[in-house]
C-alpha positions in Angstrom: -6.2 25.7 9.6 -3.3 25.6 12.3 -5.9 24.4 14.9 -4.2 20.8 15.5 -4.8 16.6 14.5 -7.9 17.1 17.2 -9.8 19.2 14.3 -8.5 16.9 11.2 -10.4 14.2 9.8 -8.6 10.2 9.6 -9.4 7.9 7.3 -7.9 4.6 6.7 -5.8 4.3 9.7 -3.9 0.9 10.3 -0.7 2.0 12.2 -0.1 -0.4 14.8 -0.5 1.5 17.6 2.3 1.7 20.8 3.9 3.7 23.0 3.7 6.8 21.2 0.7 9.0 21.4 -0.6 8.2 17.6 -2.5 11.8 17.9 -2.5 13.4 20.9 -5.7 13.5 23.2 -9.3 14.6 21.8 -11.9 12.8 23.9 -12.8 11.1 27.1 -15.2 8.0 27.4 -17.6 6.5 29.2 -17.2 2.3 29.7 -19.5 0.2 31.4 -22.6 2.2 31.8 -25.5 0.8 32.4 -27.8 0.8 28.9 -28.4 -1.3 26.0 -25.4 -4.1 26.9 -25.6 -4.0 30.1 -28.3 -4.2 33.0 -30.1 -1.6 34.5 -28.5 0.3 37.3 -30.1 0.1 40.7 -30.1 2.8 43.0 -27.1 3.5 45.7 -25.7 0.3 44.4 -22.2 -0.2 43.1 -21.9 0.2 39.2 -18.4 -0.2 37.6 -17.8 2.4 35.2 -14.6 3.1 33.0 -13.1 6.4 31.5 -11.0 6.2 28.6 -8.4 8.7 27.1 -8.9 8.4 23.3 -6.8 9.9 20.5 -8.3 10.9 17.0 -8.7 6.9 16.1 -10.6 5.9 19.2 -7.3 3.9 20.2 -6.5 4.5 24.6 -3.4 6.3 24.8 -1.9 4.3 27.0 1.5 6.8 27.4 -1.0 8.8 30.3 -0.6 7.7 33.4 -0.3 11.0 35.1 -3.9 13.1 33.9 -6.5 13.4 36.2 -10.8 12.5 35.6 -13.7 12.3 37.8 -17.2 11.7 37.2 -19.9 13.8 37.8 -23.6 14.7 36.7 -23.4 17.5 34.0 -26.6 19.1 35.9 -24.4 19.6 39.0 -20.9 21.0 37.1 -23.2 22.9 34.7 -20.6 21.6 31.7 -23.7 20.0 29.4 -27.6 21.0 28.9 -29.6 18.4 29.3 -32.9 17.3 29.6 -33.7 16.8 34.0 -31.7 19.4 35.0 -31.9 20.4 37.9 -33.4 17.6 39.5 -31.1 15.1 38.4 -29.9 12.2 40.4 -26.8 12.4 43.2 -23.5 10.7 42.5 -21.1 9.5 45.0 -17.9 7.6 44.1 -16.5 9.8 41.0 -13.8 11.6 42.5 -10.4 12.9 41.5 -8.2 9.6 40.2 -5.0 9.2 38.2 -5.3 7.4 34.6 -3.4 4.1 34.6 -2.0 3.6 30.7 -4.6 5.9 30.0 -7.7 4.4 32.0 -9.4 5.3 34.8 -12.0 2.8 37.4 -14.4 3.7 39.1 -16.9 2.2 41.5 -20.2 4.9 41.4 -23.3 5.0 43.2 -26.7 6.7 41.4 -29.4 8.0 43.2 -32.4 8.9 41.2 -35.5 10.8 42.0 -38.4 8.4 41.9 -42.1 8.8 41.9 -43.5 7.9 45.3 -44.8 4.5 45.3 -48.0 3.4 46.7 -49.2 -0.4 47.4 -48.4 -1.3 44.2 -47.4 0.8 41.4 -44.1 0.2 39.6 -41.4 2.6 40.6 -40.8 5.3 37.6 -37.4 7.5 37.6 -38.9 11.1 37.7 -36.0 12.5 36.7 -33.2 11.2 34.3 -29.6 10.5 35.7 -26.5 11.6 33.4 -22.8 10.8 33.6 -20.3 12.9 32.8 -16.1 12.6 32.8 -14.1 15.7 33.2 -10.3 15.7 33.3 -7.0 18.1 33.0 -4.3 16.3 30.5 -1.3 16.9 31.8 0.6 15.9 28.7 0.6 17.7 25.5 -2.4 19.1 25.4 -2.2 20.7 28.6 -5.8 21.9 29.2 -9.7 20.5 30.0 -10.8 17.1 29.0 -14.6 16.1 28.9 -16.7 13.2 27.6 -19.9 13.4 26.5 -22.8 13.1 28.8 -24.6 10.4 29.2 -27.6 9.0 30.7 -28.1 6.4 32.4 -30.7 3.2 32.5 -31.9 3.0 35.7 -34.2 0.2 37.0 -38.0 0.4 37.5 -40.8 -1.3 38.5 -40.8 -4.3 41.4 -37.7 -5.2 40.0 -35.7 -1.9 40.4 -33.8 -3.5 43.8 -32.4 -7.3 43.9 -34.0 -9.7 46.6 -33.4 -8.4 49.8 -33.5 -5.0 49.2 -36.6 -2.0 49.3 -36.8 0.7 47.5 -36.2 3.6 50.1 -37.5 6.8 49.4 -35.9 9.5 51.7 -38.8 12.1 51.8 -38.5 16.0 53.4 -35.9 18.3 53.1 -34.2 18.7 50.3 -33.9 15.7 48.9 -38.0 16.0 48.1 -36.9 17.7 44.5 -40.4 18.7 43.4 -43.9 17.6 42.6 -46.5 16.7 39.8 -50.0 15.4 39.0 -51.0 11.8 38.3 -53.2 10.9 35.6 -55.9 11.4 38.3 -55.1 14.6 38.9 -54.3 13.7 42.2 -50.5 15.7 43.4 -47.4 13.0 42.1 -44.5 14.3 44.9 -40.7 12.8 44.3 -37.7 11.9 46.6 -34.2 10.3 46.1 -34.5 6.6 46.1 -32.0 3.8 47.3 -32.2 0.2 47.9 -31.8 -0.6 51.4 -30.6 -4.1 52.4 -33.5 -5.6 54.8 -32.1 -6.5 58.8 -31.5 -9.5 59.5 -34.8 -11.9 60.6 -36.9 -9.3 58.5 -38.8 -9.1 55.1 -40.7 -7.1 53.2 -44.0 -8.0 51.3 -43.6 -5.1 48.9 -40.5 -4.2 47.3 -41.6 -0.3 47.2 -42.5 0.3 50.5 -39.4 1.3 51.9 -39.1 4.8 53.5 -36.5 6.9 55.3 -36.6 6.1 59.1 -38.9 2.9 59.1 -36.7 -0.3 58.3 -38.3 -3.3 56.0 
């Protein structure tokens, strides 16, 4: 079709593979995230997440170490539809790094919307949090690089910080995202939620009753 190896289909490939680019680039991938293999993300804390540069057989092609990726949320670089937007969680920590033999580290912090918490209800995300990798290869290909998006499993309920921490809500402004009703009918409002290490000679009895302003 003259379109390039990134639109051909490989089957039964056992090259060994080496310094050469086997294919040329056709994806970017997520490592690390939070899901199925891994625990829970909890919010404004550290998660380790990885970016790959893949050729047609999934192998790294190590020969990049000059292309550029960052992470974002696809509801904020309006790349990918998904379901949330636009009230998806911030991301801090996914800026503009170099691949190193075709991999990329990053240290990311998540901070979903979350329902506000009474006494003591769990604490439910409101609104999903997706991951996204976006990139310019700077090698053959010579144009835009994406991954997929992803979403991410974030933690809920009176475990969703580790001891220590409260779940901090930071209500007003603009980080209150919007509102619903409760089962009750009674109105359900959201806010961006972090966990906030408590001072030093102080505790908290509940883990959700953090807020904005007032210290555990």
């Amino acid at each position: 079709t003259g379109r390039g190896l990134a639109y051909a289909r490989f089957t039964g490939n056992t090259a060994a593979y080496g310094a050469c680019v086997a294919s040329g680039y056709v994806r970017l991938a997520l490592s690390g995230l939070p899901g199925a293999e891994n625990l829970p993300a909890q919010p404004a804390l550290p998660i380790a997440v990885e970016v790959l540069k893949l050729d047609a057989y999934g192998q790294v092609i190590v020969s990049d170490s000059s292309s550029s990726v960052s992470l974002s949320s696809p509801c904020t670089n309006n790349s990918l539809t998904v379901p949330g937007c636009p009230y998806s969680a911030a991301i801090s920590g996914g800026g503009l790094t170099l691949l190193d033999r075709g991999r990329a580290s990053f240290s990311v912090q998540v901070r979903p919307l979350y329902h506000h918490v009474a006494r003591n209800p769990p604490a439910t995300v409101a609104s999903p949090a997706w991951l996204q990798a976006l990139g310019e290869d700077s090698l053959g290909h010579g144009g835009a690089m994406a991954s997929s998006g992803r979403e991410l499993l974030m933690a809920t309920g009176v475990d969703v910080c580790p001891l220590g921490y409260v779940l901090t809500l930071i209500s007003g402004g603009a980080a209150v995202a919007g509102s619903g009703s409760s089962s009750n009918g009674s109105s359900v409002s959201t806010s961006a939620g972090s966990c906030t290490r408590c001072e030093a000679g102080t505790y908290s009895v509940n883990p959700l009753s953090g807020y904005a302003g007032a210290p555990p």
